[in-house]
N, C-alpha and C positions, 0 to 999 in steps of 0.2 A: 600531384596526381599519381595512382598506380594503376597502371594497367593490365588487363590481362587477355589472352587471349579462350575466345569458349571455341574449341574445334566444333567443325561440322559432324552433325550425327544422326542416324536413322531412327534410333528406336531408343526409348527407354528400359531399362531394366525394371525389374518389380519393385515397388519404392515405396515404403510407408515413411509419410513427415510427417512430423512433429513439429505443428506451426508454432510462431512465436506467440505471444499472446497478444492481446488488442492494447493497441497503443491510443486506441481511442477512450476505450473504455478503464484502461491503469490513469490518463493523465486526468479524467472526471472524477474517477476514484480517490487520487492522491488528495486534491483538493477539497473533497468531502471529505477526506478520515482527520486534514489538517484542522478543516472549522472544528469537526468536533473530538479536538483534543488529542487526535493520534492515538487511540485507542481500539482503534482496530487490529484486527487480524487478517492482513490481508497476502494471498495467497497468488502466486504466478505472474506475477506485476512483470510486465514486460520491460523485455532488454533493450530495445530501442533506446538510442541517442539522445531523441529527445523524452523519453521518459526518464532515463538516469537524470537528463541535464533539469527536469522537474522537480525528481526529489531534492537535485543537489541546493537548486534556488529556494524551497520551503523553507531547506533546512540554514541556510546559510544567513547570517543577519548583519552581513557585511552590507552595505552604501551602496551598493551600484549591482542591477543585475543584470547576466548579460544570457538574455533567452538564443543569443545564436541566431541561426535562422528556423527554429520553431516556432510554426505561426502558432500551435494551442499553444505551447506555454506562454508565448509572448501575452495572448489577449487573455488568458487564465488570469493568468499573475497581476496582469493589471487591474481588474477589479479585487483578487483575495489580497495586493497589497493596500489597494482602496480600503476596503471596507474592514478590515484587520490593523487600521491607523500606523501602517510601516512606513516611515521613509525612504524610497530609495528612488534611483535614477535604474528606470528598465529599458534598454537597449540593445539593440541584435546584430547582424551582419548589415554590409552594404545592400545587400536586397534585402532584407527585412524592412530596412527604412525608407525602401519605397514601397512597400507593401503599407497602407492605411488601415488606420485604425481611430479615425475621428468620429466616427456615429459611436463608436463604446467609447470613447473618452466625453463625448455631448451628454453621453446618458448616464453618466458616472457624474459629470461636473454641477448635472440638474440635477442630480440625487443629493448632492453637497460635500461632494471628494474635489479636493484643489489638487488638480493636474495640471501641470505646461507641457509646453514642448519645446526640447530643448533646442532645436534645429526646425525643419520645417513643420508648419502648422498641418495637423492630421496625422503625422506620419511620429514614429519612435525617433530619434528615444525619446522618452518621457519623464517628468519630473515629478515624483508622486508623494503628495504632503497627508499632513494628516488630514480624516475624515472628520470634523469635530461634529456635523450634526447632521440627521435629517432632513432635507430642508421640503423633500414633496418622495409620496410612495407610488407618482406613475411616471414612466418614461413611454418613449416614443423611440421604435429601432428599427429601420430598413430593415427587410425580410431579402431584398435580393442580393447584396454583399458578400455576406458570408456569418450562416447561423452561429459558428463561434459564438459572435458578437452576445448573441441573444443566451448562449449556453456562458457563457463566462456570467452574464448577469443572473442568470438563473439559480447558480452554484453558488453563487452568494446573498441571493436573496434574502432565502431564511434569520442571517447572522443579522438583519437591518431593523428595525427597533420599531418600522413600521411595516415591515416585511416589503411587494414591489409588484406592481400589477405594470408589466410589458404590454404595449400595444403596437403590435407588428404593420409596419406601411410596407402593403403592396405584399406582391407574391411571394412566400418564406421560399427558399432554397436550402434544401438539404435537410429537408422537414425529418428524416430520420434520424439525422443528430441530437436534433431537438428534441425528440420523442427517447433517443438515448440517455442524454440527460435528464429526463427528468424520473425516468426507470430507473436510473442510480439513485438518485436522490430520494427515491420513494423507498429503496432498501434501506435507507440510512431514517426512512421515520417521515419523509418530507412528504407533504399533501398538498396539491394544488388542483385549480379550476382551471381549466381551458374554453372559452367561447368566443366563438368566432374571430378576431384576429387577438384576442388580448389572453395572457396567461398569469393568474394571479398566482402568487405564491405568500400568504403571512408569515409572521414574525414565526418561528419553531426550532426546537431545540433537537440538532441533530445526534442522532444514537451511533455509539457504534457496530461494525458490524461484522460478523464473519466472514469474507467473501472470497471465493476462487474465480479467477477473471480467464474471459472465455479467452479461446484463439483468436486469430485476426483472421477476416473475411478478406480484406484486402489484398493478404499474403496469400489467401487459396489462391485468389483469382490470377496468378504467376501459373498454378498449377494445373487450371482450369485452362490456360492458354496453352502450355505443353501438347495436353489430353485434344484439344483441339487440332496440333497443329503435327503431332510426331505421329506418322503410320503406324506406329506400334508402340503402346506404351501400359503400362499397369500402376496407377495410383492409387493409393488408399493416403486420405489425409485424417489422419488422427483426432479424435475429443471433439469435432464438426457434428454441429445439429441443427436443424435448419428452425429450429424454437428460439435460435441466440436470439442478442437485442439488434445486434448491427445491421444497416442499412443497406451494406455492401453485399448484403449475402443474394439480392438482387440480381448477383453475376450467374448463379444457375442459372434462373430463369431466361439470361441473356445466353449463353453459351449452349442453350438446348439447339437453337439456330446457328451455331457452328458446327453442330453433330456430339455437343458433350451430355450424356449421360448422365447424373448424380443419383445413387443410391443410399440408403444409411441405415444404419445397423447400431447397437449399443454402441461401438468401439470408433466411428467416427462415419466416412463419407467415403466411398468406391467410385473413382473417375472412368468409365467406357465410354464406346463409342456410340451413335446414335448416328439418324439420319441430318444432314444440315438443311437447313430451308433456303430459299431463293432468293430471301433480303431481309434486311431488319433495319426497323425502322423505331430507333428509341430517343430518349427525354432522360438526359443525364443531370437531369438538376437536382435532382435527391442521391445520384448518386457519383459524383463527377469525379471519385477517387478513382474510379472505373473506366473511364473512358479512354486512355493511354494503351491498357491493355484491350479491350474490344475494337478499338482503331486498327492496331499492329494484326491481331488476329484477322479479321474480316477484310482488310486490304491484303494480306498475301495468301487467306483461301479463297480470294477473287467473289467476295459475296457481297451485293452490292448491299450497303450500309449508310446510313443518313444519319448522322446527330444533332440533337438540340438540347439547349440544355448547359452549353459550354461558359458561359458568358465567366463564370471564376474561376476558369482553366487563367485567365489573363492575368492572376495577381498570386499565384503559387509560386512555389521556390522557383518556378523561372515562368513565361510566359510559353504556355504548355498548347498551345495551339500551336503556335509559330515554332516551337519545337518540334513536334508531333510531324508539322508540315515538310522542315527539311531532313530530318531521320527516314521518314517514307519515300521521299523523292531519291535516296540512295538506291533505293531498288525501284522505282519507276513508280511510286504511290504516290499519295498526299496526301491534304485535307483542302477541299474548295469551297468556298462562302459562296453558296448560293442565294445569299441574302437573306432577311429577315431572321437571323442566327439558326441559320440549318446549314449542315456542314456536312458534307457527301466527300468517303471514304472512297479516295481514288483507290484502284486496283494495284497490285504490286506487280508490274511487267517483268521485274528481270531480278535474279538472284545472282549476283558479280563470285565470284570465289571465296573471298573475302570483302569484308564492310568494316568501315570504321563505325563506331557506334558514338558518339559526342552526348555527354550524362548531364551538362547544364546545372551542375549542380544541384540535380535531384535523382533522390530517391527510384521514382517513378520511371521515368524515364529508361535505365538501367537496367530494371525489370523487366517492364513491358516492352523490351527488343529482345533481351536475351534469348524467349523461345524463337528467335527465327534462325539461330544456330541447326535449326533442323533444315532451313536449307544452305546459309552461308557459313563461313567460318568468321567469327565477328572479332571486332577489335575495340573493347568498352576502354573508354577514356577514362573511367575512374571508379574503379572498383570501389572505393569506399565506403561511398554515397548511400548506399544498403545501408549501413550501420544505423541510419533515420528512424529505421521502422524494422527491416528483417536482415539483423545482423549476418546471420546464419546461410542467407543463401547459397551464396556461392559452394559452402560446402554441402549444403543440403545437394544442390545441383550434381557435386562429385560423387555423393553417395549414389544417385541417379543412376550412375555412369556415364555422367559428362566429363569429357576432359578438358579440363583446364587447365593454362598455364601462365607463368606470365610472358609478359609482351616484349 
């Protein structure tokens, strides 16, 4: 692990970023331009970790692949090596292999992909053989899990000789994923039906295509917390348009109730100040990449805040609830189950001089504390961990005028 330390700081200096690009929207993308033949032109493919470690498994036709602890590529890969007749054995870190993946291996094995498991039943790694036949064109796939599930089957639909009518049990979660997917898919030539819980897609021959891939919503919402939480600060987030496809962009709408502002103009997105409101009361289940930062924000500008919505915070690269819970309690916050999954953002009493900050080996986590450097001086356990999604932070930060050092 390397550490570093972020000093305490008052204001931000004038700052236009340059977000990284959607790592959502590059690992959907790779996978389409793969079915159809690599013959794209594809533009801005983000630097993220696990989109390098994406392309590097397409391309790689070595026996064994080892997705890391990327949950898209993990569950991507498992249907395009399905249904692309690959053999290989696909496995990730020690928490990847407790993170499940048995509803998309059920719905791959009823489709007539011969999958095992080479270790526990449901969970990676996986032993993935050839696909010799269609054996039925509907499956059946939890909606509350995690939509991956339904977007990995989606992206490979089309390549299936009877193409795949999904019928969703129960309430889909992260329904803007899925409406992500299948927006890409529709650049690439794909047609499908949606009604009521079931989403057909036929057999169809995907085109290629030209495409410039947007920024990441995700990575604002770092900057959207800043704007929120620094008495003085001037953002401008570059090439932001509130027309993208991402689901994440959401955090406007959320962050207008901590007093942030968003304007936009050809050249991107202008963060000021606004009035804050007296609570918020949201439903993170379309958008749960979000809820680490609105947590940390709203407990330490003392704004009383309630979530729902969380229930797949519990199987990400760490268990981001109970993470969430002991990072807050360092300055007198938390998170309290008031039952029936409604989760109320304790307040942040006390800001210590310095904070250790503990990253759990996410991404997320690392982020979404960072801006409390506007009242502590923090001490992040592992800088690295950015490299997932926004490699770039931490110097984006120093351009800022954050001082950083290490620890």
């Amino acid at each position: 692990m390397t550490r570093i330390i972020v000093k305490k700081f008052h204001r931000l200096t004038e700052v236009s970023v340059s977000l990284p690009a959607s790592k959502s929207v590059s690992n959907r993308v790779l996978i389409l331009d793969a079915l159809s033949g690599r013959r794209s032109q594809l533009e801005n493919i983000s630097e993220a970790r696990d989109t390098r470690l994406m392309q590097s498994l397409l391309s790689d036709p070595g026996p064994i692949a080892d997705a890391q602890d990327a949950g898209t590529t993990m569950r991507f890969l498992t249907s395009y090596f399905a249904v692309t007749n690959q053999r290989k054995v696909l496995t990730g870190t020690e928490r990847m292999q407790e993170r499940p993946i048995g509803s998309l291996v059920s719905a791959l094995t009823n489709l007539g992909a011969d999958i095992t498991y080479e270790k526990k039943e449901g969970y990676p790694p996986l032993k993935i053989n050839r696909f010799s036949r269609q054996i039925t064109n509907e499956v059946t796939v939890p909606g509350h899990i995690s939509s991956q599930f339904i977007s990995s089957l989606l992206l490979c639909a089309p390549s299936l000789p009877q193409g795949l009518k999904i019928h969703i049990d129960g309430v889909l979660g992260s329904k803007p994923y899925v409406d992500l997917t299948l927006s890409l898919m529709a650049l690439f030539g794909i047609s499908h039906t949606w009604e009521g819980n079931s989403i057909l897609v036929p057999p169809q021959v995907l085109e290629p295509v030209q495409y410039k891939i947007e920024p990441d919503w995700s990575a604002a919402s770092y900057w959207l917390a800043l704007a929120a939480l620094a008495p003085q600060s001037t953002i401008r987030l570059n090439d932001l348009n509130p027309d993208q496809l991402q689901g994440d962009k959401a955090i406007i709408e959320i962050m207008k109730y901590a007093g942030v502002s968003v304007s936009f103009d050809q050249r991107g997105a202008t963060l000021s100040k606004g009035e804050k409101t007296k609570s918020l009361n949201w439903d993170f289940t379309h958008c749960p990449d979000l809820a680490q930062t609105v947590a940390v924000v709203f407990s330490a500008k003392n704004i009383p805040c309630t979530m729902t919505g969380l229930e797949s915070l519990r199987i990400k690269e760490t268990d981001r609830i109970k993470a969430l819970d002991q990072e807050l309690k360092k300055f007198g916050g938390g998170l309290k189950d008031t039952n029936n999954g409604v989760w109320e953002v304790l307040p942040c009493t006390d800001f210590p001089e310095k904070v250790v900050i503990n990253t759990y080996d996410d991404h997320r986590m690392a982020m979404a504390f960072a801006p409390l450097a506007v009242f502590s001086t923090l001490e992040i356990e592992d800088q690295t961990v950015v490299r997932k999604s926004y490699p770039r932070y931490w110097d984006d930060l120093k351009s800022a005028g954050v001082e950083i050092k290490p620890a």
